[in-house]
Backbone as XML, in Angstrom:
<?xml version="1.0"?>
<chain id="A" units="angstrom">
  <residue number="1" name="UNK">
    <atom name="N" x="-56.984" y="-13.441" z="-10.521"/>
    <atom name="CA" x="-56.271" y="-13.057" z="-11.727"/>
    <atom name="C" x="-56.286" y="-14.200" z="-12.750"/>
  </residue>
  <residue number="2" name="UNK">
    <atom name="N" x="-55.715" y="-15.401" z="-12.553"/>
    <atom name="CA" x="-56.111" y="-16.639" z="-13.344"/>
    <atom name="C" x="-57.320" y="-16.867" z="-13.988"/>
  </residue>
  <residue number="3" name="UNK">
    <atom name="N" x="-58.576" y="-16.741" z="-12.763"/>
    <atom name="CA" x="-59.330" y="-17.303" z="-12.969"/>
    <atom name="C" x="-60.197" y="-15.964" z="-14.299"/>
  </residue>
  <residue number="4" name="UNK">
    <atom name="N" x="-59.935" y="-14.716" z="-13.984"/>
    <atom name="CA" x="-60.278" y="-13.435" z="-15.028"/>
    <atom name="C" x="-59.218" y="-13.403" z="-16.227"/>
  </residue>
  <residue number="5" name="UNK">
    <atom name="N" x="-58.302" y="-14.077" z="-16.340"/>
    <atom name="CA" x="-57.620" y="-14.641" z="-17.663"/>
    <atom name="C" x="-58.290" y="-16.017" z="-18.615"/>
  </residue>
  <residue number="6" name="UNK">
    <atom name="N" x="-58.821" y="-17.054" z="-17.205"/>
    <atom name="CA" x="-59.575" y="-18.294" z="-18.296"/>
    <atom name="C" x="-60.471" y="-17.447" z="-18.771"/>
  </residue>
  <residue number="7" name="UNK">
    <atom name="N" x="-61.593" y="-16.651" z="-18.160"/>
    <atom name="CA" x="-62.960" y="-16.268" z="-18.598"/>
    <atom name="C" x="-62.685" y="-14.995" z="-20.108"/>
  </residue>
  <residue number="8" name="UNK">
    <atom name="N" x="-61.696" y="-14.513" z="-19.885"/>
    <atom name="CA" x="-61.622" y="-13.231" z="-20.704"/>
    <atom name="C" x="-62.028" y="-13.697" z="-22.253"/>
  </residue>
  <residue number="9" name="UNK">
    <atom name="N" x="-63.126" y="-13.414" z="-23.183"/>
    <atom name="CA" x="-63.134" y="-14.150" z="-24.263"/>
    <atom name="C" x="-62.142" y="-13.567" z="-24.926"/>
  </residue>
  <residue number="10" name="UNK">
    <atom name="N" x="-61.528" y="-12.926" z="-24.944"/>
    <atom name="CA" x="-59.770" y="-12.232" z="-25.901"/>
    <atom name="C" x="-58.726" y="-12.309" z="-24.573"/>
  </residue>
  <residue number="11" name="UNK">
    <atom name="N" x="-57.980" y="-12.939" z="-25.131"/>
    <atom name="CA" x="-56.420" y="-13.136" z="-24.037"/>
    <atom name="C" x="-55.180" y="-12.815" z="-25.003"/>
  </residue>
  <residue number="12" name="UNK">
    <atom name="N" x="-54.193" y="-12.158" z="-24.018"/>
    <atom name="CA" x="-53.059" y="-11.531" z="-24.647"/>
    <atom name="C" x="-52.192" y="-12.743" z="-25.007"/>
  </residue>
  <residue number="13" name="UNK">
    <atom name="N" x="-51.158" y="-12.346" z="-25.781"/>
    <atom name="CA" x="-49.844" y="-13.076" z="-26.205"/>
    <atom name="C" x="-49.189" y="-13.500" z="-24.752"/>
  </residue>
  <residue number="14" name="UNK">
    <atom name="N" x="-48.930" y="-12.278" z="-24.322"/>
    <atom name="CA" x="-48.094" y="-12.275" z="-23.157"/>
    <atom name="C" x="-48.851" y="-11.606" z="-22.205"/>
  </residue>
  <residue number="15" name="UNK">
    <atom name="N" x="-48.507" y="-12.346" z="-20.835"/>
    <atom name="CA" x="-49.027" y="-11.631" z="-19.761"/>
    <atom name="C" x="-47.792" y="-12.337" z="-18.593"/>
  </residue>
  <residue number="16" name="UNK">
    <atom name="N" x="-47.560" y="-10.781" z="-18.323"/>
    <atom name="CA" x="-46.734" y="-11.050" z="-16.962"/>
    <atom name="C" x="-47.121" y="-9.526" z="-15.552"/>
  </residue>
  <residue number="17" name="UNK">
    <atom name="N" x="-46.552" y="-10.128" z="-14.675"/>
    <atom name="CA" x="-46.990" y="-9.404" z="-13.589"/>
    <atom name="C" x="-45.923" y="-9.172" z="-12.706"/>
  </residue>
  <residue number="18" name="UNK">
    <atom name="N" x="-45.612" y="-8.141" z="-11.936"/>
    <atom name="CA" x="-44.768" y="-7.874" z="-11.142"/>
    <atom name="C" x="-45.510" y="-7.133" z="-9.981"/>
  </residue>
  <residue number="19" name="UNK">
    <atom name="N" x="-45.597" y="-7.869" z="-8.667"/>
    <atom name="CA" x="-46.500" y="-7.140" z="-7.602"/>
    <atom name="C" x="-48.028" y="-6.427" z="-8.663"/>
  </residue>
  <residue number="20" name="UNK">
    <atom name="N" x="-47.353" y="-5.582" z="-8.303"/>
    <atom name="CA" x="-48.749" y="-4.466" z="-8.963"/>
    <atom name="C" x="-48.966" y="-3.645" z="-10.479"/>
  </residue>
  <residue number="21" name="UNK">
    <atom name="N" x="-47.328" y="-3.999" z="-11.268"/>
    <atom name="CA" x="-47.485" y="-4.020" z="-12.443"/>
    <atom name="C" x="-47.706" y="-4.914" z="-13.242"/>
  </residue>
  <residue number="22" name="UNK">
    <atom name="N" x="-48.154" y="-4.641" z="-14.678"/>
    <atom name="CA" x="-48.516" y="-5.930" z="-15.525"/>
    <atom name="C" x="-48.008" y="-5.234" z="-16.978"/>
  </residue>
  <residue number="23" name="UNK">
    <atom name="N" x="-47.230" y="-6.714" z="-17.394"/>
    <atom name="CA" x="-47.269" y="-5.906" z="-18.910"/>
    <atom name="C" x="-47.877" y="-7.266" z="-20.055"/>
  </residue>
  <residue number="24" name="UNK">
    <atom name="N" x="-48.618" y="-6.729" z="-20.942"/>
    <atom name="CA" x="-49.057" y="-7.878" z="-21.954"/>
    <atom name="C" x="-48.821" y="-7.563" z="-23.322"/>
  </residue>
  <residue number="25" name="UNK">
    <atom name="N" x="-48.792" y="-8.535" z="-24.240"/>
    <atom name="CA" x="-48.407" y="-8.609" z="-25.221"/>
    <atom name="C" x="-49.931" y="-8.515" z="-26.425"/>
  </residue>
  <residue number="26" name="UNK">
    <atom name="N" x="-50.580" y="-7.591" z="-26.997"/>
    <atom name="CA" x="-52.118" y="-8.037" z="-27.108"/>
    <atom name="C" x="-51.569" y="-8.047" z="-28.849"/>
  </residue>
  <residue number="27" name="UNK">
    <atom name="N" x="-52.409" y="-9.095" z="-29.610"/>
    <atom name="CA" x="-52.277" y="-8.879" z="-31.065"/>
    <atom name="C" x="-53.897" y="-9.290" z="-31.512"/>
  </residue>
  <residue number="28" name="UNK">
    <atom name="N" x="-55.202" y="-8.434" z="-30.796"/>
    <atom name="CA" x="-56.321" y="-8.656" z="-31.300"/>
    <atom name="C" x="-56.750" y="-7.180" z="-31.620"/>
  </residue>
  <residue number="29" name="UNK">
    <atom name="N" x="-56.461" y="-6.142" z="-31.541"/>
    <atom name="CA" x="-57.002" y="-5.044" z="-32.097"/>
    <atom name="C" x="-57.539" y="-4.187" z="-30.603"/>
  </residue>
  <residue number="30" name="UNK">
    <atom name="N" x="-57.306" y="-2.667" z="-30.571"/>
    <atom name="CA" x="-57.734" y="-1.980" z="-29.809"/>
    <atom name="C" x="-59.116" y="-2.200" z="-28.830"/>
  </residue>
  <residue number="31" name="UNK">
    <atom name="N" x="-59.419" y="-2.502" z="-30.060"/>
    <atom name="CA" x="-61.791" y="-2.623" z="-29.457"/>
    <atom name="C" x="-61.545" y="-3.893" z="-28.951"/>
  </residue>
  <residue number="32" name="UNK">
    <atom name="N" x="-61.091" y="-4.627" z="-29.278"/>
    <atom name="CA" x="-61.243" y="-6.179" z="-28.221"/>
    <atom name="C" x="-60.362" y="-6.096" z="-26.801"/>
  </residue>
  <residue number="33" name="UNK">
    <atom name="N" x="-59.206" y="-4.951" z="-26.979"/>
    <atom name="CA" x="-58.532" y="-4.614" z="-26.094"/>
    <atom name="C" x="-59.150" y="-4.184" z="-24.848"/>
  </residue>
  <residue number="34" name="UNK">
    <atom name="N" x="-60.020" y="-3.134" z="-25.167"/>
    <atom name="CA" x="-61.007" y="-2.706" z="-24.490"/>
    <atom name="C" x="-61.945" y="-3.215" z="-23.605"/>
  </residue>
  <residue number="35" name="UNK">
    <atom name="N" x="-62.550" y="-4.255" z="-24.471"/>
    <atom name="CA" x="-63.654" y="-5.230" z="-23.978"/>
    <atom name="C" x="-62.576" y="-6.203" z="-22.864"/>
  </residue>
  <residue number="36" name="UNK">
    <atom name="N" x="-61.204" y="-6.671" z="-22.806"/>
    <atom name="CA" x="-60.461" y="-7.249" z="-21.729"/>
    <atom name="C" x="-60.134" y="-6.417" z="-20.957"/>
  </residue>
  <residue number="37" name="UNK">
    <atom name="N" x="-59.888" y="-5.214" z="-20.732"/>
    <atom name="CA" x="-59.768" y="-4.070" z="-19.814"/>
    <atom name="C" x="-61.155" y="-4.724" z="-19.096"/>
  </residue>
  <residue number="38" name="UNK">
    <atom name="N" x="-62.094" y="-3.895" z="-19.373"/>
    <atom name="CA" x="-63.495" y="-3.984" z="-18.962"/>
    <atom name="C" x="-63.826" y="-5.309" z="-18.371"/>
  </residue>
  <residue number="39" name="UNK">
    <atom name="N" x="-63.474" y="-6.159" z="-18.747"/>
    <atom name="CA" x="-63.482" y="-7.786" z="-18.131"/>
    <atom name="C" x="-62.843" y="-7.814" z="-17.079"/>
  </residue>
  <residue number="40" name="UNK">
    <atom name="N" x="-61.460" y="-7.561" z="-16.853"/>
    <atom name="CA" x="-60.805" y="-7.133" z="-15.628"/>
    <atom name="C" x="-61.281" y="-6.217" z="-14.887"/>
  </residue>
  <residue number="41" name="UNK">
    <atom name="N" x="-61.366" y="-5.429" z="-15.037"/>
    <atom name="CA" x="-62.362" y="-4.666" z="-14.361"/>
    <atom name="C" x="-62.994" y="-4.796" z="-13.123"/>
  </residue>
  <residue number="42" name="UNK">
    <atom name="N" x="-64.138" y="-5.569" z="-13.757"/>
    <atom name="CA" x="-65.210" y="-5.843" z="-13.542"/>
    <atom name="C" x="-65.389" y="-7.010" z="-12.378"/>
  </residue>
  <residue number="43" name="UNK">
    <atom name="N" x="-64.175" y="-7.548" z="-12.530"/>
    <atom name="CA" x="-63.275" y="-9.038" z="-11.603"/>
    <atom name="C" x="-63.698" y="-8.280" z="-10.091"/>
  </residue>
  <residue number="44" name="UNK">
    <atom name="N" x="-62.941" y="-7.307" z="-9.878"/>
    <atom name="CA" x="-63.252" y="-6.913" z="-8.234"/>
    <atom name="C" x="-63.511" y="-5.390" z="-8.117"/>
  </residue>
  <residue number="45" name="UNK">
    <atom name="N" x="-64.446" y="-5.132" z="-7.128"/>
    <atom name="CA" x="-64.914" y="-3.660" z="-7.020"/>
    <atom name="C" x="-64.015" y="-2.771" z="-6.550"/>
  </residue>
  <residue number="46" name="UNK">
    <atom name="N" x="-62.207" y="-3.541" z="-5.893"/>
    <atom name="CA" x="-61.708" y="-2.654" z="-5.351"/>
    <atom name="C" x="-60.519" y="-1.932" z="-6.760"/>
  </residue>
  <residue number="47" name="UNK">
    <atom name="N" x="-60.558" y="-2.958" z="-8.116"/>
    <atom name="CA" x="-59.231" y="-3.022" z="-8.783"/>
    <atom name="C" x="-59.680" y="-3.036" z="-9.720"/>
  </residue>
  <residue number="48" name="UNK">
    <atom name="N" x="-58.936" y="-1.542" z="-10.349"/>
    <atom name="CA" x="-59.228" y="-0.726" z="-11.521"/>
    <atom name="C" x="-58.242" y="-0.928" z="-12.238"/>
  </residue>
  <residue number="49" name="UNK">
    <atom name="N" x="-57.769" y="-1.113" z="-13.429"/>
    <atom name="CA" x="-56.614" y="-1.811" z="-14.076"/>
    <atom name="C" x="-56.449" y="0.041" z="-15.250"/>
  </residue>
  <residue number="50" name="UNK">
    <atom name="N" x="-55.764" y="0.311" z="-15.457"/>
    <atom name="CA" x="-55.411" y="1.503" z="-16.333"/>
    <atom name="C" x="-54.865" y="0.974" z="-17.524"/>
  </residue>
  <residue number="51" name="UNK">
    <atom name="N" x="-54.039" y="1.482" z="-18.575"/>
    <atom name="CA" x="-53.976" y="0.952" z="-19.971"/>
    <atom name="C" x="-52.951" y="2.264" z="-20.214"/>
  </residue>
  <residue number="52" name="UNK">
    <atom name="N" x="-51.961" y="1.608" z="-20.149"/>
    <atom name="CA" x="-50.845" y="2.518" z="-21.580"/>
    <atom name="C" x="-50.335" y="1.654" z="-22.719"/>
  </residue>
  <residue number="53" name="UNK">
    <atom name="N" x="-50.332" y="2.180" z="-23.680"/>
    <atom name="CA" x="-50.185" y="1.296" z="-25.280"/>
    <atom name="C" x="-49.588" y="2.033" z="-25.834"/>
  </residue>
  <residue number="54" name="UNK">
    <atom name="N" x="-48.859" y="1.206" z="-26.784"/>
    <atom name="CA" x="-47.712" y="1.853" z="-27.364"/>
    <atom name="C" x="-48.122" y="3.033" z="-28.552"/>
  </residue>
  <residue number="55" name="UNK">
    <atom name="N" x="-49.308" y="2.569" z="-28.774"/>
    <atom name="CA" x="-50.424" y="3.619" z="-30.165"/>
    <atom name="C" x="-49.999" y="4.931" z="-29.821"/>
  </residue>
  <residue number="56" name="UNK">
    <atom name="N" x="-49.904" y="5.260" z="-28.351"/>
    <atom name="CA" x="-49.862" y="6.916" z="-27.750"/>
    <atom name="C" x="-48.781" y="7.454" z="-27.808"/>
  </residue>
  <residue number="57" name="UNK">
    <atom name="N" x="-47.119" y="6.406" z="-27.872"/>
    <atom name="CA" x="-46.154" y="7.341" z="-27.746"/>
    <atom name="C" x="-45.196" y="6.299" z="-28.399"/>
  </residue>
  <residue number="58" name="UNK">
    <atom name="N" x="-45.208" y="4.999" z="-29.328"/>
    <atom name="CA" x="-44.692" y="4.207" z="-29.885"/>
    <atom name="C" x="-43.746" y="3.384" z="-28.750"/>
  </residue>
  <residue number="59" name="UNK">
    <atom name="N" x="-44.208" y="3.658" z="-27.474"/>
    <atom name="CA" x="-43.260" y="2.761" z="-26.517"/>
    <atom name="C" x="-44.335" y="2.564" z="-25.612"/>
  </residue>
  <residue number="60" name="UNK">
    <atom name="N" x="-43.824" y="1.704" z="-24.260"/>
    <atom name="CA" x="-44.156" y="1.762" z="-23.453"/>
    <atom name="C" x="-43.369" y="1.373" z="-22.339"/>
  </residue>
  <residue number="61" name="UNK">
    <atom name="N" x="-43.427" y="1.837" z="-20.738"/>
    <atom name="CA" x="-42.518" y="1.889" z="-20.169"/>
    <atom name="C" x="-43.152" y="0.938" z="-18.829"/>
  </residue>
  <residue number="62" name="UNK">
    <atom name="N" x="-42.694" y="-0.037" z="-18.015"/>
    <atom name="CA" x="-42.898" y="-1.365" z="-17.643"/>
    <atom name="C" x="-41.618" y="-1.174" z="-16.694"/>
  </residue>
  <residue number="63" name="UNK">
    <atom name="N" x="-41.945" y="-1.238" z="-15.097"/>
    <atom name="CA" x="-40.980" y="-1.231" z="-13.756"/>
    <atom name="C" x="-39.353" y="0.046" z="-14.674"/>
  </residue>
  <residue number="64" name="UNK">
    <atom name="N" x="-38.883" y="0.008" z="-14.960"/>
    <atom name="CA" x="-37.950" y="0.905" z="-15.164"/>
    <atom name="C" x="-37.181" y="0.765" z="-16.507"/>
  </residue>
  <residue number="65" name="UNK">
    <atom name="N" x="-37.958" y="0.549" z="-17.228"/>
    <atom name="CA" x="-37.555" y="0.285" z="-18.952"/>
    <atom name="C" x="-38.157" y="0.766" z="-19.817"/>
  </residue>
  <residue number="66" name="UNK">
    <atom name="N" x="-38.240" y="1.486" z="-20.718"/>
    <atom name="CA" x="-38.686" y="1.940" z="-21.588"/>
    <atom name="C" x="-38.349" y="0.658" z="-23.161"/>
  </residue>
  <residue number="67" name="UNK">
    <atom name="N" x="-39.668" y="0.196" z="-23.501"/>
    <atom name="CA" x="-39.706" y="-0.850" z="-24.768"/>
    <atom name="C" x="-40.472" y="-0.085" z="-25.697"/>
  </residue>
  <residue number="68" name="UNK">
    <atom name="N" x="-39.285" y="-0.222" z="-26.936"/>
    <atom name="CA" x="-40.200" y="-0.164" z="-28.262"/>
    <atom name="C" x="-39.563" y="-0.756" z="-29.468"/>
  </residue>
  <residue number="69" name="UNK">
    <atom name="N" x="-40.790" y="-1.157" z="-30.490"/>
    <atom name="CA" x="-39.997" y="-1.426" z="-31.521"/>
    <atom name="C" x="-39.703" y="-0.841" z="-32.538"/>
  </residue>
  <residue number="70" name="UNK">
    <atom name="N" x="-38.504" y="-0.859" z="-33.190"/>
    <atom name="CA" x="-38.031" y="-0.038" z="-33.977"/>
    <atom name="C" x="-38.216" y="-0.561" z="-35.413"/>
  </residue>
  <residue number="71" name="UNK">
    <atom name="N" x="-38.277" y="0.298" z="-36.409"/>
    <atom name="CA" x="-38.675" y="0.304" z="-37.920"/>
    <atom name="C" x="-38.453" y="-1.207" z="-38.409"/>
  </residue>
  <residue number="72" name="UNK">
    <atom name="N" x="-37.195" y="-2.060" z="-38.237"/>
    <atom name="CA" x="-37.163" y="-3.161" z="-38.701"/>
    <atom name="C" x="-37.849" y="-4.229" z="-37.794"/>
  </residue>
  <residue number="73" name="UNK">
    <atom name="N" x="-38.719" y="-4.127" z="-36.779"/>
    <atom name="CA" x="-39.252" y="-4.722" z="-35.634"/>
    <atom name="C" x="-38.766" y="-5.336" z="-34.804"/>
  </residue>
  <residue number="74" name="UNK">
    <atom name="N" x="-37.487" y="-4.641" z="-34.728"/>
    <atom name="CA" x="-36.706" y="-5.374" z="-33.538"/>
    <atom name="C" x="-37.414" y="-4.577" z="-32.017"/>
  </residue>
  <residue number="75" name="UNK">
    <atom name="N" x="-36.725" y="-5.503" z="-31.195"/>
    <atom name="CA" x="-37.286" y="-4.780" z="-29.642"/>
    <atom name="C" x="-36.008" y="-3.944" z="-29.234"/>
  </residue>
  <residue number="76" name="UNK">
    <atom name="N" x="-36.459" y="-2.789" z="-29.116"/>
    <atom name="CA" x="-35.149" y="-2.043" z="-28.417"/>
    <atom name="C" x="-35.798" y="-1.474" z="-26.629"/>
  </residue>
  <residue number="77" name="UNK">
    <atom name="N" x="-34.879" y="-1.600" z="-26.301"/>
    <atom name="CA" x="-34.870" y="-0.707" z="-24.432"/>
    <atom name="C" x="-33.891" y="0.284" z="-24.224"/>
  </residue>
  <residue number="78" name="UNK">
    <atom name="N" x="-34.512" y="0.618" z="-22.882"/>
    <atom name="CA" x="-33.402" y="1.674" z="-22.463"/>
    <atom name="C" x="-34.503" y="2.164" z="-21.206"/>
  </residue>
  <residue number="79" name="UNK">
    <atom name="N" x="-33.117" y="2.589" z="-20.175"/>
    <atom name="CA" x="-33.851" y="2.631" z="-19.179"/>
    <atom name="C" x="-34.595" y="3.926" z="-18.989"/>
  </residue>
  <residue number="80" name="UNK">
    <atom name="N" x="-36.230" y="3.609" z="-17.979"/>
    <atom name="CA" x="-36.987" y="4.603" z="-18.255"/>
    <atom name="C" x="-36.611" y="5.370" z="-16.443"/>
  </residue>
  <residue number="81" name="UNK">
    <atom name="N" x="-36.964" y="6.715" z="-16.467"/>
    <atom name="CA" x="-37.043" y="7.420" z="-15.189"/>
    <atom name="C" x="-38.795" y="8.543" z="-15.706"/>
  </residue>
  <residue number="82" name="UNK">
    <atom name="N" x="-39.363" y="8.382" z="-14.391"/>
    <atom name="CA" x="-40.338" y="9.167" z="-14.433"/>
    <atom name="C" x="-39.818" y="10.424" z="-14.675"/>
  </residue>
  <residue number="83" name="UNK">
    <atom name="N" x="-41.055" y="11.332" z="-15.297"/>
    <atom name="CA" x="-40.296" y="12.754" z="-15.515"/>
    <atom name="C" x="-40.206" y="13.552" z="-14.047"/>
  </residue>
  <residue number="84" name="UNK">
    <atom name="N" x="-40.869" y="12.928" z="-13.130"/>
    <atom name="CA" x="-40.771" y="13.882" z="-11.777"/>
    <atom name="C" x="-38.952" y="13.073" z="-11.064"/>
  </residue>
  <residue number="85" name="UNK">
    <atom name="N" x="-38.667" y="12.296" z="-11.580"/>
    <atom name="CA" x="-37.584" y="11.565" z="-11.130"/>
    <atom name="C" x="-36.408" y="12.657" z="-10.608"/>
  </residue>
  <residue number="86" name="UNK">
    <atom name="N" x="-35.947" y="13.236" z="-9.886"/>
    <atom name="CA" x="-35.038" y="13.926" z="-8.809"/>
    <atom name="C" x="-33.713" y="13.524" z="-8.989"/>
  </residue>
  <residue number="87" name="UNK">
    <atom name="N" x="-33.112" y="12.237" z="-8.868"/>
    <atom name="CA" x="-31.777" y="11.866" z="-9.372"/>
    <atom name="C" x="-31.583" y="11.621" z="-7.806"/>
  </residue>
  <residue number="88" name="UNK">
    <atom name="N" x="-32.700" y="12.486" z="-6.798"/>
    <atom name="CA" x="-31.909" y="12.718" z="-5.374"/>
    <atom name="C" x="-32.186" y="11.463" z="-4.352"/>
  </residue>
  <residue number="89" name="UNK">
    <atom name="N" x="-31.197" y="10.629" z="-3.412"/>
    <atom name="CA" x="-31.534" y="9.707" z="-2.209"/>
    <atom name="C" x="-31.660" y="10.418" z="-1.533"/>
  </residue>
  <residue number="90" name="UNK">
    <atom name="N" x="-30.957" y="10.450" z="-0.616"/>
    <atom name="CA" x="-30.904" y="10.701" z="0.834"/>
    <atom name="C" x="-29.019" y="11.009" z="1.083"/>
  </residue>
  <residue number="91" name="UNK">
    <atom name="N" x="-28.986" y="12.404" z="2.028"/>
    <atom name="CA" x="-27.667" y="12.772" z="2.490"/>
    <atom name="C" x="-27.496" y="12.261" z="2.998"/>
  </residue>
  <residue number="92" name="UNK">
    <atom name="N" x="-26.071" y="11.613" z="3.279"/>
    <atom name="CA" x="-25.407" y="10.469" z="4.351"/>
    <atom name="C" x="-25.498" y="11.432" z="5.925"/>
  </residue>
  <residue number="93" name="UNK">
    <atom name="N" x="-25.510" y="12.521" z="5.413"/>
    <atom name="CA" x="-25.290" y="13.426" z="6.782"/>
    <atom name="C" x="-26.518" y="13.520" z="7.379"/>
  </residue>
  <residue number="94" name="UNK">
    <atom name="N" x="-27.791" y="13.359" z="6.770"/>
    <atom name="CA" x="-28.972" y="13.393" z="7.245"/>
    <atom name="C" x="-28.989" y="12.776" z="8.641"/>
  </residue>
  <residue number="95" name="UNK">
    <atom name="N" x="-29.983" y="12.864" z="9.411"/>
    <atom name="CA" x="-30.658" y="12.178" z="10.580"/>
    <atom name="C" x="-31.349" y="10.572" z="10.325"/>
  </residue>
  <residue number="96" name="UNK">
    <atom name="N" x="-30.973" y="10.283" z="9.217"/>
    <atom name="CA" x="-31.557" y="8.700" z="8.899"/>
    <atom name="C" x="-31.097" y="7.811" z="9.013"/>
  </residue>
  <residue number="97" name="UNK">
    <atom name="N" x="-31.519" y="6.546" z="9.638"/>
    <atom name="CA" x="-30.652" y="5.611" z="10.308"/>
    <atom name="C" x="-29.571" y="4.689" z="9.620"/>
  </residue>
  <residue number="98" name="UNK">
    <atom name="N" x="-28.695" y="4.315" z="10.306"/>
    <atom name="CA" x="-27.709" y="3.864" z="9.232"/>
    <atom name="C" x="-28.181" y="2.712" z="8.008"/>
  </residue>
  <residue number="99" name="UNK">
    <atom name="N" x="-28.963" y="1.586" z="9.017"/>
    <atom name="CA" x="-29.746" y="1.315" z="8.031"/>
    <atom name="C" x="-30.682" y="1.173" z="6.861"/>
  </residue>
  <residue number="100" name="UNK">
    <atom name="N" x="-30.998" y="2.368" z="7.247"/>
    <atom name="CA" x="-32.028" y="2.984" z="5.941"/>
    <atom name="C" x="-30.710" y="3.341" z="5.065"/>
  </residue>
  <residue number="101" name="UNK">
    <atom name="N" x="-29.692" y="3.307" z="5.801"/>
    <atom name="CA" x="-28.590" y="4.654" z="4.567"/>
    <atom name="C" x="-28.416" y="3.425" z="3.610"/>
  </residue>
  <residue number="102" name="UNK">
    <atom name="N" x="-27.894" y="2.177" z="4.323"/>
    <atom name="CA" x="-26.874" y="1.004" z="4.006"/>
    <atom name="C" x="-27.968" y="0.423" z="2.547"/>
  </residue>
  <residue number="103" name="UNK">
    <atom name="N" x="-29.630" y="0.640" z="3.057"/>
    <atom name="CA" x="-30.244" y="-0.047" z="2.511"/>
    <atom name="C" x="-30.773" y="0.315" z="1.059"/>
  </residue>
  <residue number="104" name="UNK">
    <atom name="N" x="-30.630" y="2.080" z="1.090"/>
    <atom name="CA" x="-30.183" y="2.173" z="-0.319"/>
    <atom name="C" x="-29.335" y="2.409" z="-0.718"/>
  </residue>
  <residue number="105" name="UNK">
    <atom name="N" x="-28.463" y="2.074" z="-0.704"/>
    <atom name="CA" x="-26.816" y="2.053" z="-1.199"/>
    <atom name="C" x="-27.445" y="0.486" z="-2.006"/>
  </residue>
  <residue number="106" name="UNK">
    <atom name="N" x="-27.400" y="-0.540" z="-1.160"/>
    <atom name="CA" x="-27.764" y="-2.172" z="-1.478"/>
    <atom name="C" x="-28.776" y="-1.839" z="-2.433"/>
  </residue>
  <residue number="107" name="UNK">
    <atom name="N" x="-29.650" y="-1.527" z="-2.544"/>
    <atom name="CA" x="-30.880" y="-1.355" z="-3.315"/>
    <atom name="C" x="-30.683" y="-0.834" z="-4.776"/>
  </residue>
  <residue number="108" name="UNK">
    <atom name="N" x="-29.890" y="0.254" z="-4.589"/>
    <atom name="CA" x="-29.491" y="1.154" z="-6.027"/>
    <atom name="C" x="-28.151" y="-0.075" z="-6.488"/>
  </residue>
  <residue number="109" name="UNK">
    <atom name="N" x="-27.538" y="-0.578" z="-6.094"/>
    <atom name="CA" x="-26.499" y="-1.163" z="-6.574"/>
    <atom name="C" x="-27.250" y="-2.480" z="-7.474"/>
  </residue>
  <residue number="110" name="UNK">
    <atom name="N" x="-28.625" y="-2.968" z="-6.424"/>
    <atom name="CA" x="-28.859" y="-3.986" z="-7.272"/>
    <atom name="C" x="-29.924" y="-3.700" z="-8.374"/>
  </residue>
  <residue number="111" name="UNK">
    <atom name="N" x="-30.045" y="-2.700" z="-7.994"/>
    <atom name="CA" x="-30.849" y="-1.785" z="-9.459"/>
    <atom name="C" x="-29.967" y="-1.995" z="-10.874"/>
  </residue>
  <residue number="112" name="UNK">
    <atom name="N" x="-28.772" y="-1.500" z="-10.338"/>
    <atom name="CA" x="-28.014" y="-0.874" z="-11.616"/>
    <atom name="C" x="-27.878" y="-2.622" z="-12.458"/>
  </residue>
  <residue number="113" name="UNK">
    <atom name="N" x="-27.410" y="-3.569" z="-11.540"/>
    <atom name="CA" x="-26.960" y="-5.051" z="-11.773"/>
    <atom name="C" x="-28.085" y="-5.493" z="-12.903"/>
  </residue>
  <residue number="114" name="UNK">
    <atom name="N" x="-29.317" y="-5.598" z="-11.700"/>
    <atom name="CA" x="-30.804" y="-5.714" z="-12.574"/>
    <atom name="C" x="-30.740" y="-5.005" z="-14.210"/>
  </residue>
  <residue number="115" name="UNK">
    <atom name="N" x="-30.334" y="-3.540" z="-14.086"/>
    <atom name="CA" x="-30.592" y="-2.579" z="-15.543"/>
    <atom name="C" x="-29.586" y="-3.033" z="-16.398"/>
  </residue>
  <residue number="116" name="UNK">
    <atom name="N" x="-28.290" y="-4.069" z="-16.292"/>
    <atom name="CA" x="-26.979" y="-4.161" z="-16.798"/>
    <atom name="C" x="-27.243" y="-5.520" z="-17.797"/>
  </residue>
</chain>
């Protein structure tokens, strides 16, 4: 990943990564955008990198946030949920072990902390 960031002849503003997401900051124009997609790419035969930009829906949405900027160019958020998103865990009454129960209870709590 470093080493397909020195080589890239166009590099973003921002680049950050979370496990398997990435979000960057690009201020060189779509077509050069492109040509760094394609550079990444090209890095390993197993890792295909995809592209959402804000051009398509004036936001973009990054681990559970929805970012965009608004008319005076400020950055606004708000939290994002996929549209298949359910609302649903798991019944306490279910057959699932207590630990799995305990562990999203812990999990969603430090969600909300994280979103706060």
């Amino acid at each position: 990943e470093s080493q397909l960031l020195q080589t890239s002849p166009y590099k973003p503003l921002v680049y950050k990564r979370y496990i398997d997401d990435i979000i960057i900051v690009w201020i060189h124009g779509s077509e050069k955008l492109r040509i760094f997609i394609k550079h990444f790419n090209a890095g390993h035969a197993k890792l295909k990198f995809t592209t959402e930009t804000s051009e398509q829906n004036g936001r973009i949405s990054y681990m559970d946030v929805a970012i965009c900027i608004d008319a005076d160019g400020n950055m606004q958020h708000k939290l994002f949920q996929k549209p298949c998103h359910s609302g649903l865990l798991i019944d306490f009454h279910s057959a699932v072990p207590m630990h799995v129960k305990r562990a999203v209870v812990k999990s969603q709590f430090l969600r909300a902390q994280r979103l706060s």
